[in-house]
BANUVO-577447 format. One line per field, with one value per residue (C-alpha): residue in one letter; x, y, z. Coordinates in pm, 1 decimal. Example, Ala and Ser with C-alpha at 12.3 -4.5 7.8 and 13.67 -1.06 7.14 Angstrom:
<atoms>
r	[A / S]
xx	[1230.0 / 1367.0]
yy	[-450.0 / -106.0]
zz	[780.0 / 714.0]
</atoms>
This chain:
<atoms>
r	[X / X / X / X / X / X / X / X / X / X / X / X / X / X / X / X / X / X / X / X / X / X / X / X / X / X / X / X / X / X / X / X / X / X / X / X / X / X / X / X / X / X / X / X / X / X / X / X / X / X / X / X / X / X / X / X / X / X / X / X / X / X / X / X / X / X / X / X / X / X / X / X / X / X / X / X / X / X / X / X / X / X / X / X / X / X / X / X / X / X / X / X / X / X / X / X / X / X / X / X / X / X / X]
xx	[-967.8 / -1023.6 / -1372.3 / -1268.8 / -1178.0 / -1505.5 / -1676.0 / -1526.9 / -1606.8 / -1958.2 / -2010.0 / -1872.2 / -2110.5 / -2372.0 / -2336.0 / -2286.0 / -2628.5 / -2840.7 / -2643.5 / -2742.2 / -3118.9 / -3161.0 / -2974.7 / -3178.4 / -3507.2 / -3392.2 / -3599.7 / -3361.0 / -3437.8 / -3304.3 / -2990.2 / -2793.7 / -2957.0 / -2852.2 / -2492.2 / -2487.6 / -2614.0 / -2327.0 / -2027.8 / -1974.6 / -2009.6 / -1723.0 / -1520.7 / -1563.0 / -1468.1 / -1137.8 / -1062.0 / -1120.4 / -812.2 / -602.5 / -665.6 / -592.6 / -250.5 / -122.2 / -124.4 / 12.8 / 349.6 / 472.7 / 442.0 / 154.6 / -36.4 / 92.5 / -61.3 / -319.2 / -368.7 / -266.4 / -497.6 / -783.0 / -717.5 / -751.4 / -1067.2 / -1207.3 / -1043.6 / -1184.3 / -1541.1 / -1554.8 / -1422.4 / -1691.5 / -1918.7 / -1863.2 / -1826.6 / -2173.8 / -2313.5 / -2208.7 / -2358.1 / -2704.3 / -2649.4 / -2577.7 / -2898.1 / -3109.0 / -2896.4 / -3025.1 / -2942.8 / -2812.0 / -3083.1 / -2953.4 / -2973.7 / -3158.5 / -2922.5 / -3100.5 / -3100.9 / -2856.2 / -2980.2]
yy	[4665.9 / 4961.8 / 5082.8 / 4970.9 / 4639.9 / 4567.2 / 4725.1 / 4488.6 / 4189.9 / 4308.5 / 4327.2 / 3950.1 / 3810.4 / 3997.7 / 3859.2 / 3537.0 / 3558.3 / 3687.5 / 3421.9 / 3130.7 / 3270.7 / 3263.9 / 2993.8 / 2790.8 / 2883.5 / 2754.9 / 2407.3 / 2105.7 / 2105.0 / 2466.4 / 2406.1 / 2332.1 / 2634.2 / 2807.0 / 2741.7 / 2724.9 / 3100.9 / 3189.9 / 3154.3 / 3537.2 / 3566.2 / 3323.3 / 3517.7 / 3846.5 / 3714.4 / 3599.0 / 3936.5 / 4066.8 / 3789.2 / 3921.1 / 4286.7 / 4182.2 / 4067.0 / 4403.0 / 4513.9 / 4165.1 / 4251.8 / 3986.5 / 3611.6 / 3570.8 / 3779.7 / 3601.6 / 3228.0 / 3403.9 / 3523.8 / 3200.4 / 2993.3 / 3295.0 / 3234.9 / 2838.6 / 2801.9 / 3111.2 / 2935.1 / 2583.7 / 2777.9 / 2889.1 / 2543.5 / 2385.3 / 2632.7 / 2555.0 / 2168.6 / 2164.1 / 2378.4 / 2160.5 / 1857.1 / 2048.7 / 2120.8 / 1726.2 / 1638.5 / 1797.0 / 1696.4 / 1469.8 / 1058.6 / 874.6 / 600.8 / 302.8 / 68.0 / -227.9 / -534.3 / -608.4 / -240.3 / -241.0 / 46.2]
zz	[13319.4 / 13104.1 / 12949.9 / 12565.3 / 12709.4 / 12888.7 / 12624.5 / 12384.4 / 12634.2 / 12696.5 / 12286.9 / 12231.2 / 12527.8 / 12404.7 / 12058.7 / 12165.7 / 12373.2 / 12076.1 / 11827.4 / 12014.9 / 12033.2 / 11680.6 / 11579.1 / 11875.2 / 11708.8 / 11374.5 / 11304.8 / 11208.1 / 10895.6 / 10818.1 / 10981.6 / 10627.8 / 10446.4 / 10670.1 / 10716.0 / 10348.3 / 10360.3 / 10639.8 / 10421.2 / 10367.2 / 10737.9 / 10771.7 / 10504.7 / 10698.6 / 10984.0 / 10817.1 / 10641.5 / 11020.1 / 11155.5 / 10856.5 / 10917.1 / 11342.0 / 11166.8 / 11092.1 / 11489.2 / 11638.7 / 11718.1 / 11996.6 / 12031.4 / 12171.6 / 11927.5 / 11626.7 / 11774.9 / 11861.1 / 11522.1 / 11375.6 / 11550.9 / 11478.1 / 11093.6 / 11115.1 / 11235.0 / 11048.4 / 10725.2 / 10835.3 / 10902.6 / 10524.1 / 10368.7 / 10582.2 / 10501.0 / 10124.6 / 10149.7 / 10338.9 / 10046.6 / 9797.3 / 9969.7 / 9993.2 / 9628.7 / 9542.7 / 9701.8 / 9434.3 / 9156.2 / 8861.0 / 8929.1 / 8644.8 / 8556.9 / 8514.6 / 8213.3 / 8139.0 / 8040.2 / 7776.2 / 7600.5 / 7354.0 / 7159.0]
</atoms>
């Protein structure tokens, strides 16, 4: 195993440590704010799968990469279909009309 490698690995377990700290000491109500608020996240991390594209040069790098790009693309859709729902909640109703009002 060479230094950049366990650097890298030390980095991602790292990250993953402090990431589940915060997002742990989010209340349950804040939860779809703040995915709402994560989309860019989830479009950097894409850019950062396309820009992992230009090295992969074998098989095994290009599923890789494939399957890196799916659920960074499925991340941001979801991202954007839970914003919308948080957005439809505070929308305006329709009222609805008497039977009788003709006017």
């Amino acid at each position: 195993m060479t230094v950049a490698l366990f650097a890298s690995i030390s980095i991602f377990v790292l990250s993953l440590l402090v990431g589940f700290e915060v997002i742990s000491k989010v209340p349950a109500t804040l939860h779809t704010p703040l995915m709402s608020a994560a989309n860019a996240i989830h479009g950097i991390v894409l850019v950062g799968a396309l820009l992992i594209a230009l090295s992969a040069n074998s098989f095994v790098g290009y599923l890789i990469l494939f399957v890196a790009t799916a659920f960074a693309s499925a991340n941001v859709v979801g991202g954007y279909v839970v914003t919308n729902r948080m957005l439809a909640m505070f929308r305006a109703r329709p009222v609805p009309q008497k039977q009788g009002d003709n006017a």
